[in-house]
C-alpha positions in Angstrom: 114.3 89.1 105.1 112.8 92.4 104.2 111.7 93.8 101.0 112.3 97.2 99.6 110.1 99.4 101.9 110.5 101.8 104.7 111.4 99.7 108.1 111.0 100.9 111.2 114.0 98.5 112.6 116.3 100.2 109.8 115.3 104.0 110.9 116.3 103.4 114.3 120.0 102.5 113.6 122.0 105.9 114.5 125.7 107.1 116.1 125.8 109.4 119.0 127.9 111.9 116.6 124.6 112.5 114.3 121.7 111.6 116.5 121.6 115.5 116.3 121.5 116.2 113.2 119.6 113.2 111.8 115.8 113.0 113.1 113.0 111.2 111.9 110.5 114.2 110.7 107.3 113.0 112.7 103.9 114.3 111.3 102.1 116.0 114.0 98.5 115.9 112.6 95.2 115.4 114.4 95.7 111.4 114.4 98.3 111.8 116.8 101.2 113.9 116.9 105.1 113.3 117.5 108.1 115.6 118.1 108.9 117.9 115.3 112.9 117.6 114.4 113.8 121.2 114.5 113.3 123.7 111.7 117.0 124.5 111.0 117.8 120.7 111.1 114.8 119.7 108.9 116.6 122.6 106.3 119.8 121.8 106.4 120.6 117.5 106.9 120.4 116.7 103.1 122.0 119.6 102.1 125.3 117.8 102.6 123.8 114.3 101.1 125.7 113.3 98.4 124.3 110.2 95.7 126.1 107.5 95.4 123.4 105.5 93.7 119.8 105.0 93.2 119.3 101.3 95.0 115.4 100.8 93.7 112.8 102.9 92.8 108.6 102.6 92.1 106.7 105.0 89.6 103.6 103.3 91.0 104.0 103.8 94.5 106.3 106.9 93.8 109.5 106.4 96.0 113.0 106.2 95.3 115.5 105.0 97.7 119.1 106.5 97.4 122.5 105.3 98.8 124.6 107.9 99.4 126.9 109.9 102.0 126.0 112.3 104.7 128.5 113.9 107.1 131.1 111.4 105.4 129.0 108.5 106.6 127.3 105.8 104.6 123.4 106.8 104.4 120.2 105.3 103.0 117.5 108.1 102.0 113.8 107.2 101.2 111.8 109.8 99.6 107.9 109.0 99.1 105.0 111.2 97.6 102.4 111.5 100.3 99.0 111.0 99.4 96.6 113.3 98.3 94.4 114.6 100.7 90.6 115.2 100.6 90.4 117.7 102.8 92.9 119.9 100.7 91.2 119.2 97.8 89.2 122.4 98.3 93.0 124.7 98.7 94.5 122.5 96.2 92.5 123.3 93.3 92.0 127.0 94.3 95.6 127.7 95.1 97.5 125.8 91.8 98.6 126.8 88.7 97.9 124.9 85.9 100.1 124.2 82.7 98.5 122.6 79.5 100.7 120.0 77.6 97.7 118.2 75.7 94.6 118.8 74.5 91.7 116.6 71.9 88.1 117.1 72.4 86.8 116.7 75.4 90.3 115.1 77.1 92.7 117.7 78.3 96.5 116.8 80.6 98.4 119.3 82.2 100.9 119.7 84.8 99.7 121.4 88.2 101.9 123.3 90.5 100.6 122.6 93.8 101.7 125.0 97.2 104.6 123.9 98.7 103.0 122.8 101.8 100.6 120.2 99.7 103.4 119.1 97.6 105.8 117.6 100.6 107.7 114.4 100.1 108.4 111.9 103.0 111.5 111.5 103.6 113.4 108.6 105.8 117.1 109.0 106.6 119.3 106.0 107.8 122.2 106.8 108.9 125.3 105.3 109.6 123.9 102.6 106.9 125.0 99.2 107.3 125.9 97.1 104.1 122.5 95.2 105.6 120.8 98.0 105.4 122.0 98.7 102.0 121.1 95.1 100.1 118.1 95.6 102.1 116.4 98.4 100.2 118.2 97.2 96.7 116.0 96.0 94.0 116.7 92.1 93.7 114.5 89.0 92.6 112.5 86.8 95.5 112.3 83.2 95.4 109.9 81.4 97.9 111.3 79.1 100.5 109.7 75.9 102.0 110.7 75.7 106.0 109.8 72.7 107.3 110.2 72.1 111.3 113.2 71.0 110.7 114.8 73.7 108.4 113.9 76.2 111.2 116.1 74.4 114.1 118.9 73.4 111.9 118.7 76.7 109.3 116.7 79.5 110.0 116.9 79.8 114.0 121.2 79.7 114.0 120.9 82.3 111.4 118.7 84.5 112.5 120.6 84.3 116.2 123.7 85.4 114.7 122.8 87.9 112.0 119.6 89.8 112.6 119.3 93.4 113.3 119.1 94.7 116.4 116.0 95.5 118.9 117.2 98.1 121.0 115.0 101.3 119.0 111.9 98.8 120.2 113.5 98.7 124.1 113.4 102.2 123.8 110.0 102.6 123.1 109.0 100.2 125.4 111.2 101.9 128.1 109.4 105.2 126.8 113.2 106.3 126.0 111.9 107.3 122.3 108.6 108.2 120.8 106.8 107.6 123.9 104.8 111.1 122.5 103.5 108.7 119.2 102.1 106.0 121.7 98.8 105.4 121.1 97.3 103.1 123.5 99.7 101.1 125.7 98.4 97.9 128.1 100.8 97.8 130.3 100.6 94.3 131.4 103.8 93.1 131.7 102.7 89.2 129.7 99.7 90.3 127.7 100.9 94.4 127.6 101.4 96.1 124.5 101.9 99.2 122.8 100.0 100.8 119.5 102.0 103.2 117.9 101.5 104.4 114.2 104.4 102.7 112.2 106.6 105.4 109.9 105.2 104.3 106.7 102.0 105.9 107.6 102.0 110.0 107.7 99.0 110.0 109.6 97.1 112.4 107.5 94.3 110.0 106.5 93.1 106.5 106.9 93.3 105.6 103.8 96.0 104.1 104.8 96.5 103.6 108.2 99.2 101.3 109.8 100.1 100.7 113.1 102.3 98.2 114.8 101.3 96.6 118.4 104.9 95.8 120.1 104.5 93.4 122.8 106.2 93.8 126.3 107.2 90.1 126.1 110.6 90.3 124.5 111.5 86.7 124.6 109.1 86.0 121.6 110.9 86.6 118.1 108.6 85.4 115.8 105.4 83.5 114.7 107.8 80.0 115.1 107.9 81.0 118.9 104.0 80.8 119.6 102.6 78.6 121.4 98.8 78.5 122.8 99.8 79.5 126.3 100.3 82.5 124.1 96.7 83.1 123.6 95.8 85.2 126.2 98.6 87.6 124.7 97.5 87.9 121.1 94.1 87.7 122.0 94.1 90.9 123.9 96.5 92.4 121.4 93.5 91.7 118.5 90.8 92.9 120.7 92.2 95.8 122.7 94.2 97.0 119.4 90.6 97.1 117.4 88.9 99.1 120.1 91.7 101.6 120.3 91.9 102.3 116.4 87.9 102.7 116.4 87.7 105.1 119.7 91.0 106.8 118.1 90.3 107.0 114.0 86.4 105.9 114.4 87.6 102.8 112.2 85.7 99.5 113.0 87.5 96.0 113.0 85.4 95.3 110.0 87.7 98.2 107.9 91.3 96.3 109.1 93.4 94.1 108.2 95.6 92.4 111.4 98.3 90.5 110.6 102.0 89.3 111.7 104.6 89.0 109.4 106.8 85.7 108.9 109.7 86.1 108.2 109.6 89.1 110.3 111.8 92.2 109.3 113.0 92.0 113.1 113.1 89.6 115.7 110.3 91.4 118.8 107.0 89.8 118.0 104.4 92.9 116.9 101.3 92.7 115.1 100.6 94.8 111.9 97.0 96.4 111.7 96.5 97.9 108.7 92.6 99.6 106.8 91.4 96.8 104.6 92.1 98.0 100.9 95.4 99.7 101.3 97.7 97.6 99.7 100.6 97.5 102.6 104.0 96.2 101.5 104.3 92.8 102.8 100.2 92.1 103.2 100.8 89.8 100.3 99.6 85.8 101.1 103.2 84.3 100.8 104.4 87.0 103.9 101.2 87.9 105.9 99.5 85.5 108.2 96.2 87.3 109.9 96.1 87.4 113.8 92.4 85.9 113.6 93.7 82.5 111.5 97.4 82.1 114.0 94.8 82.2 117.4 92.3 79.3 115.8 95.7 77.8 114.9 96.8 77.2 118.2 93.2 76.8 119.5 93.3 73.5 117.4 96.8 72.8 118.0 99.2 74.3 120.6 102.1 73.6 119.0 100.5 74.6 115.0 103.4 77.3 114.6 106.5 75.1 116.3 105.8 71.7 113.5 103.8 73.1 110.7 105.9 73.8 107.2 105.9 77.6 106.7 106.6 79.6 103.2 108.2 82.8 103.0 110.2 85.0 100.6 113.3 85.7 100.1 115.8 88.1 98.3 118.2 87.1 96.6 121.1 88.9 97.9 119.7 87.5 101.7 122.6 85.3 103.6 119.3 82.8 105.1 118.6 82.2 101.6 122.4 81.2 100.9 122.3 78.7 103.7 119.2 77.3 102.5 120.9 76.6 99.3 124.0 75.4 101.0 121.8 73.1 102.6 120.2 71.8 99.4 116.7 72.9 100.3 116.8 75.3 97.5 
Protein backbone atom coordinates (compact mmCIF):
# COMPACT_ATOMS: atom_id res chain seq x y z
CA UNK A 1 0.00 0.00 0.00
CA UNK A 2 2.84 2.21 -0.69
CA UNK A 3 4.52 3.29 -3.71
CA UNK A 4 8.20 3.49 -4.47
CA UNK A 5 9.26 6.54 -2.34
CA UNK A 6 11.12 7.10 0.81
CA UNK A 7 8.63 6.08 3.98
CA UNK A 8 9.17 7.19 7.13
CA UNK A 9 7.38 3.88 8.67
CA UNK A 10 10.11 1.78 6.56
CA UNK A 11 13.25 4.01 8.06
CA UNK A 12 12.30 3.25 11.38
CA UNK A 13 12.55 -0.64 11.27
CA UNK A 14 16.13 -1.46 12.93
CA UNK A 15 17.97 -4.44 15.28
CA UNK A 16 19.59 -3.50 18.50
CA UNK A 17 22.95 -5.09 16.86
CA UNK A 18 23.10 -2.04 14.17
CA UNK A 19 21.03 0.69 15.67
CA UNK A 20 24.73 1.95 16.03
CA UNK A 21 26.00 1.85 13.14
CA UNK A 22 22.91 2.59 10.99
CA UNK A 23 21.48 6.32 11.55
CA UNK A 24 19.32 8.31 9.69
CA UNK A 25 21.65 11.39 8.50
CA UNK A 26 19.34 14.39 9.71
CA UNK A 27 19.97 17.79 8.01
CA UNK A 28 20.60 20.36 10.63
CA UNK A 29 19.79 23.59 8.64
CA UNK A 30 18.14 26.73 9.78
CA UNK A 31 14.50 25.11 9.19
CA UNK A 32 15.11 23.04 12.11
CA UNK A 33 17.74 20.92 12.98
CA UNK A 34 18.13 17.09 14.10
CA UNK A 35 20.98 15.03 15.55
CA UNK A 36 23.86 14.58 13.32
CA UNK A 37 24.84 10.56 13.09
CA UNK A 38 28.48 10.72 13.85
CA UNK A 39 31.17 11.61 11.36
CA UNK A 40 33.05 8.22 11.46
CA UNK A 41 29.65 6.35 11.08
CA UNK A 42 28.35 8.73 8.26
CA UNK A 43 32.06 7.51 6.51
CA UNK A 44 32.12 4.21 7.00
CA UNK A 45 28.11 2.31 6.99
CA UNK A 46 28.07 1.83 3.16
CA UNK A 47 31.44 0.99 2.84
CA UNK A 48 30.53 -2.63 3.66
CA UNK A 49 27.09 -2.35 1.48
CA UNK A 50 27.11 -4.81 -1.00
CA UNK A 51 24.36 -4.63 -4.31
CA UNK A 52 22.33 -7.20 -4.71
CA UNK A 53 20.02 -5.37 -7.13
CA UNK A 54 18.72 -2.14 -8.27
CA UNK A 55 14.70 -2.59 -7.23
CA UNK A 56 13.51 0.84 -9.14
CA UNK A 57 14.95 3.87 -10.16
CA UNK A 58 13.73 7.69 -11.64
CA UNK A 59 15.95 9.88 -14.01
CA UNK A 60 13.23 12.47 -13.46
CA UNK A 61 13.20 12.68 -9.88
CA UNK A 62 16.89 11.31 -9.72
CA UNK A 63 16.84 8.37 -7.09
CA UNK A 64 17.69 4.91 -7.21
CA UNK A 65 16.70 2.42 -4.71
CA UNK A 66 19.10 -0.53 -4.10
CA UNK A 67 18.67 -4.00 -2.36
CA UNK A 68 21.57 -5.17 -1.02
CA UNK A 69 23.59 -6.46 2.18
CA UNK A 70 25.03 -4.56 5.00
CA UNK A 71 26.78 -6.20 8.05
CA UNK A 72 25.45 -9.61 6.41
CA UNK A 73 21.85 -8.31 6.81
CA UNK A 74 19.23 -7.65 4.20
CA UNK A 75 19.20 -3.73 3.44
CA UNK A 76 17.29 -1.29 1.31
CA UNK A 77 19.33 1.95 0.34
CA UNK A 78 17.76 5.11 -1.19
CA UNK A 79 19.98 7.57 -2.71
CA UNK A 80 18.26 10.96 -4.00
CA UNK A 81 19.87 14.17 -5.62
CA UNK A 82 18.96 17.06 -3.33
CA UNK A 83 17.79 20.10 -4.93
CA UNK A 84 19.56 22.87 -5.98
CA UNK A 85 19.75 25.61 -3.88
CA UNK A 86 19.29 29.43 -4.50
CA UNK A 87 21.20 30.51 -2.09
CA UNK A 88 24.35 28.62 -3.33
CA UNK A 89 23.78 29.63 -6.58
CA UNK A 90 26.21 32.48 -5.95
CA UNK A 91 29.34 29.61 -4.54
CA UNK A 92 28.06 27.21 -7.07
CA UNK A 93 28.84 29.00 -10.08
CA UNK A 94 32.03 30.73 -8.71
CA UNK A 95 33.54 27.53 -7.16
CA UNK A 96 32.83 24.84 -10.36
CA UNK A 97 34.66 23.65 -13.10
CA UNK A 98 33.15 23.49 -16.24
CA UNK A 99 33.69 20.76 -19.08
CA UNK A 100 32.38 21.47 -22.64
CA UNK A 101 30.81 18.39 -24.57
CA UNK A 102 28.76 20.53 -27.20
CA UNK A 103 28.69 23.46 -28.79
CA UNK A 104 26.34 25.28 -32.08
CA UNK A 105 25.82 28.95 -32.15
CA UNK A 106 24.46 30.36 -29.47
CA UNK A 107 23.55 26.82 -27.53
CA UNK A 108 26.47 25.38 -25.54
CA UNK A 109 26.10 21.85 -22.77
CA UNK A 110 28.76 20.93 -20.49
CA UNK A 111 29.29 19.01 -17.56
CA UNK A 112 29.89 20.99 -14.15
CA UNK A 113 31.83 19.73 -11.25
CA UNK A 114 30.27 21.18 -8.36
CA UNK A 115 32.18 21.27 -4.56
CA UNK A 116 31.56 18.36 -2.71
CA UNK A 117 29.52 19.90 -0.18
CA UNK A 118 26.81 21.25 -2.96
CA UNK A 119 26.95 18.02 -4.75
CA UNK A 120 25.55 15.62 -1.61
CA UNK A 121 23.09 12.90 -2.25
CA UNK A 122 20.36 11.86 0.31
CA UNK A 123 20.75 8.81 1.36
CA UNK A 124 18.02 6.43 3.46
CA UNK A 125 19.24 3.13 4.86
CA UNK A 126 16.73 0.36 5.95
CA UNK A 127 18.11 -2.06 7.69
CA UNK A 128 17.29 -5.36 8.62
CA UNK A 129 14.93 -5.08 5.38
CA UNK A 130 11.95 -7.07 5.47
CA UNK A 131 10.79 -8.88 2.18
CA UNK A 132 7.80 -6.05 2.77
CA UNK A 133 10.05 -3.60 2.65
CA UNK A 134 11.62 -5.01 -0.29
CA UNK A 135 8.37 -5.46 -2.87
CA UNK A 136 7.69 -2.20 -1.30
CA UNK A 137 10.29 0.00 -3.04
CA UNK A 138 10.23 -2.46 -6.29
CA UNK A 139 9.04 -0.99 -9.47
CA UNK A 140 5.61 -2.80 -10.25
CA UNK A 141 2.27 -1.83 -12.20
CA UNK A 142 -0.90 -0.20 -10.00
CA UNK A 143 -4.30 -1.03 -10.70
CA UNK A 144 -7.12 1.06 -8.87
CA UNK A 145 -9.42 -0.58 -6.45
CA UNK A 146 -13.10 0.12 -5.78
CA UNK A 147 -13.80 -0.33 -1.71
CA UNK A 148 -17.13 -0.17 -1.01
CA UNK A 149 -18.34 -0.26 2.81
CA UNK A 150 -18.46 -3.51 2.57
CA UNK A 151 -15.12 -4.53 1.05
CA UNK A 152 -13.49 -2.64 3.96
CA UNK A 153 -15.19 -4.90 6.95
CA UNK A 154 -14.99 -8.15 5.11
CA UNK A 155 -11.39 -7.28 2.98
CA UNK A 156 -9.46 -4.47 3.76
CA UNK A 157 -9.84 -4.16 7.75
CA UNK A 158 -8.83 -8.19 8.45
CA UNK A 159 -5.97 -7.53 6.28
CA UNK A 160 -4.62 -4.68 7.32
CA UNK A 161 -5.02 -6.10 11.15
CA UNK A 162 -2.86 -8.91 10.39
CA UNK A 163 -0.24 -7.68 8.03
CA UNK A 164 0.64 -4.00 8.35
CA UNK A 165 3.84 -2.61 9.49
CA UNK A 166 4.42 -1.66 12.67
CA UNK A 167 3.85 1.83 14.68
CA UNK A 168 6.22 1.74 17.35
CA UNK A 169 9.04 4.47 15.48
CA UNK A 170 5.64 6.78 15.69
CA UNK A 171 5.23 5.77 19.74
CA UNK A 172 8.63 6.84 20.04
CA UNK A 173 8.21 10.12 18.85
CA UNK A 174 5.25 10.64 20.48
CA UNK A 175 6.97 9.34 23.83
CA UNK A 176 9.82 11.85 22.66
CA UNK A 177 11.99 8.43 22.68
CA UNK A 178 13.30 9.54 19.05
CA UNK A 179 13.56 12.71 17.17
CA UNK A 180 11.96 14.62 19.79
CA UNK A 181 15.04 17.44 18.63
CA UNK A 182 13.03 17.51 14.84
CA UNK A 183 9.63 18.41 16.64
CA UNK A 184 8.32 21.29 15.43
CA UNK A 185 5.35 22.32 17.16
CA UNK A 186 3.60 19.75 19.41
CA UNK A 187 -0.15 20.35 21.07
CA UNK A 188 -0.09 18.33 23.52
CA UNK A 189 -3.62 17.65 24.05
CA UNK A 190 -4.06 14.28 24.75
CA UNK A 191 -7.59 14.01 22.08
CA UNK A 192 -7.00 16.92 19.69
CA UNK A 193 -2.75 16.94 20.43
CA UNK A 194 -0.42 16.57 17.80
CA UNK A 195 2.98 16.77 16.69
CA UNK A 196 4.59 18.65 13.39
CA UNK A 197 7.67 17.18 12.49
CA UNK A 198 9.42 17.59 9.03
CA UNK A 199 8.95 14.06 7.22
CA UNK A 200 12.50 12.48 5.79
CA UNK A 201 11.68 13.15 2.28
CA UNK A 202 12.15 16.70 2.84
CA UNK A 203 16.04 17.96 3.55
CA UNK A 204 14.91 21.05 4.88
CA UNK A 205 17.03 23.24 2.89
CA UNK A 206 14.23 25.05 1.07
CA UNK A 207 10.54 25.27 0.80
CA UNK A 208 10.34 24.47 -2.37
CA UNK A 209 9.47 21.59 -1.19
CA UNK A 210 8.41 21.41 2.16
CA UNK A 211 6.72 18.37 3.81
CA UNK A 212 5.69 17.75 7.12
CA UNK A 213 3.63 15.11 8.77
CA UNK A 214 1.12 16.07 11.90
CA UNK A 215 1.05 12.61 14.03
CA UNK A 216 -1.89 12.59 16.19
CA UNK A 217 -1.64 11.55 19.96
CA UNK A 218 -4.91 9.52 19.42
CA UNK A 219 -3.51 6.21 18.48
CA UNK A 220 -6.73 4.27 18.14
CA UNK A 221 -7.45 5.96 14.76
CA UNK A 222 -5.73 4.04 11.75
CA UNK A 223 -7.07 5.62 8.93
CA UNK A 224 -9.50 7.92 7.05
CA UNK A 225 -12.27 4.68 7.34
CA UNK A 226 -12.00 5.32 11.15
CA UNK A 227 -13.29 9.11 11.16
CA UNK A 228 -16.12 10.04 12.37
CA UNK A 229 -17.47 13.79 13.02
CA UNK A 230 -16.95 13.56 16.74
CA UNK A 231 -13.53 13.68 15.22
CA UNK A 232 -13.76 17.16 14.21
CA UNK A 233 -12.54 18.98 16.92
CA UNK A 234 -9.23 16.83 16.22
CA UNK A 235 -8.63 17.52 12.59
CA UNK A 236 -9.78 20.80 12.86
CA UNK A 237 -7.16 21.94 15.19
CA UNK A 238 -4.65 19.77 13.37
CA UNK A 239 -5.52 22.13 9.91
CA UNK A 240 -5.48 25.30 11.76
CA UNK A 241 -2.78 24.96 14.43
CA UNK A 242 -0.56 23.04 11.73
CA UNK A 243 -0.97 26.26 9.20
CA UNK A 244 -0.07 28.77 11.79
CA UNK A 245 3.05 26.87 12.82
CA UNK A 246 4.50 26.36 9.19
CA UNK A 247 3.78 30.33 8.61
CA UNK A 248 5.43 31.60 12.13
CA UNK A 249 8.20 28.70 11.38
CA UNK A 250 8.93 28.94 7.26
CA UNK A 251 6.83 32.37 6.87
CA UNK A 252 4.64 30.09 4.47
CA UNK A 253 0.79 31.07 4.40
CA UNK A 254 -2.04 28.35 4.22
CA UNK A 255 -2.61 29.80 0.81
CA UNK A 256 1.06 28.19 -0.45
CA UNK A 257 -0.02 24.32 1.07
CA UNK A 258 -1.37 21.56 0.21
CA UNK A 259 -3.01 19.40 3.45
CA UNK A 260 -3.94 16.21 2.83
CA UNK A 261 -4.29 12.46 4.39
CA UNK A 262 -3.49 9.68 2.50
CA UNK A 263 -5.88 6.54 1.97
CA UNK A 264 -4.65 3.80 1.84
CA UNK A 265 -2.22 5.05 4.29
CA UNK A 266 1.47 3.72 4.14
CA UNK A 267 0.87 2.96 8.00
CA UNK A 268 -1.87 2.54 10.22
CA UNK A 269 -1.49 6.05 13.06
CA UNK A 270 -3.74 8.63 11.42
CA UNK A 271 -1.20 11.86 10.38
CA UNK A 272 -1.91 14.49 8.14
CA UNK A 273 0.52 15.42 5.19
CA UNK A 274 1.12 19.33 4.63
CA UNK A 275 2.99 19.78 1.78
CA UNK A 276 3.88 23.77 -0.49
CA UNK A 277 1.40 23.84 -3.20
CA UNK A 278 3.40 23.10 -6.48
CA UNK A 279 5.74 20.44 -5.32
CA UNK A 280 4.68 17.45 -6.78
CA UNK A 281 4.81 15.09 -3.54
CA UNK A 282 4.66 11.30 -4.18
CA UNK A 283 1.29 10.19 -3.35
CA UNK A 284 -0.51 13.97 -3.74
CA UNK A 285 -2.00 12.38 -6.81
CA UNK A 286 -6.26 12.48 -6.84
CA UNK A 287 -6.64 8.65 -6.76
CA UNK A 288 -4.35 8.59 -3.17
CA UNK A 289 -4.76 12.11 -1.60
CA UNK A 290 -7.86 13.33 0.04
CA UNK A 291 -7.40 17.17 1.32
CA UNK A 292 -8.07 17.85 5.16
CA UNK A 293 -10.36 20.88 4.16
CA UNK A 294 -12.85 18.40 1.80
CA UNK A 295 -12.77 15.11 4.82
CA UNK A 296 -14.00 17.97 7.69
CA UNK A 297 -17.05 19.37 5.32
CA UNK A 298 -17.41 15.60 4.72
CA UNK A 299 -18.37 14.78 8.07
CA UNK A 300 -19.90 18.24 8.64
CA UNK A 301 -22.63 16.92 6.10
CA UNK A 302 -22.43 13.47 7.18
CA UNK A 303 -20.88 11.93 10.35
CA UNK A 304 -20.54 8.72 9.17
CA UNK A 305 -19.24 10.05 5.20
CA UNK A 306 -15.87 8.09 5.72
CA UNK A 307 -17.47 4.67 7.55
CA UNK A 308 -20.30 4.09 4.16
CA UNK A 309 -18.96 6.06 1.34
CA UNK A 310 -17.09 3.75 -1.64
CA UNK A 311 -13.42 4.84 -1.57
CA UNK A 312 -10.68 4.28 -4.59
CA UNK A 313 -7.18 3.68 -3.98
CA UNK A 314 -4.20 2.15 -5.65
CA UNK A 315 -2.61 -0.72 -5.56
CA UNK A 316 0.74 -2.60 -6.54
CA UNK A 317 0.71 -5.31 -7.88
CA UNK A 318 2.95 -7.45 -5.85
CA UNK A 319 0.52 -6.04 -2.66
CA UNK A 320 -1.21 -9.24 -0.65
CA UNK A 321 -4.67 -6.61 -0.05
CA UNK A 322 -4.78 -6.50 -3.71
CA UNK A 323 -4.60 -10.50 -3.88
CA UNK A 324 -7.50 -10.84 -1.52
CA UNK A 325 -9.40 -8.38 -3.48
CA UNK A 326 -9.06 -10.59 -6.39
CA UNK A 327 -9.72 -13.75 -4.36
CA UNK A 328 -12.80 -12.07 -3.50
CA UNK A 329 -13.76 -11.31 -7.10
CA UNK A 330 -13.83 -7.60 -6.65
CA UNK A 331 -11.04 -7.30 -8.99
Amino acid sequence: MADTTTKREADSVGADELSQRVKRTKSDGENGGGEVGKEPESQSILCDFKTTNVLSDSAREKNIFLRGKLADQEAVVILEKTPIREDTLAELFSGSTLRLEMRNDIYSTYRLQAPPHLNEIKTTVVCPATEKHVKKYQRQESFLVEETEEDYQSITRPYIEKQSFSVKWVHNILEKKAEADRIVYEDPDPKVGFVLLPDFKWDQKQVDDLYLIAITHLRDIRSLRDLTSEHLPLLQNIFQKGKEAILQRYDLPASKLRVYLHYQPSYYHLHVHFTKLGYEAPGCGVERAHLLADVIQNLQSDPKYYKTRTLYFPLRADDGLLGKFKEAGRL
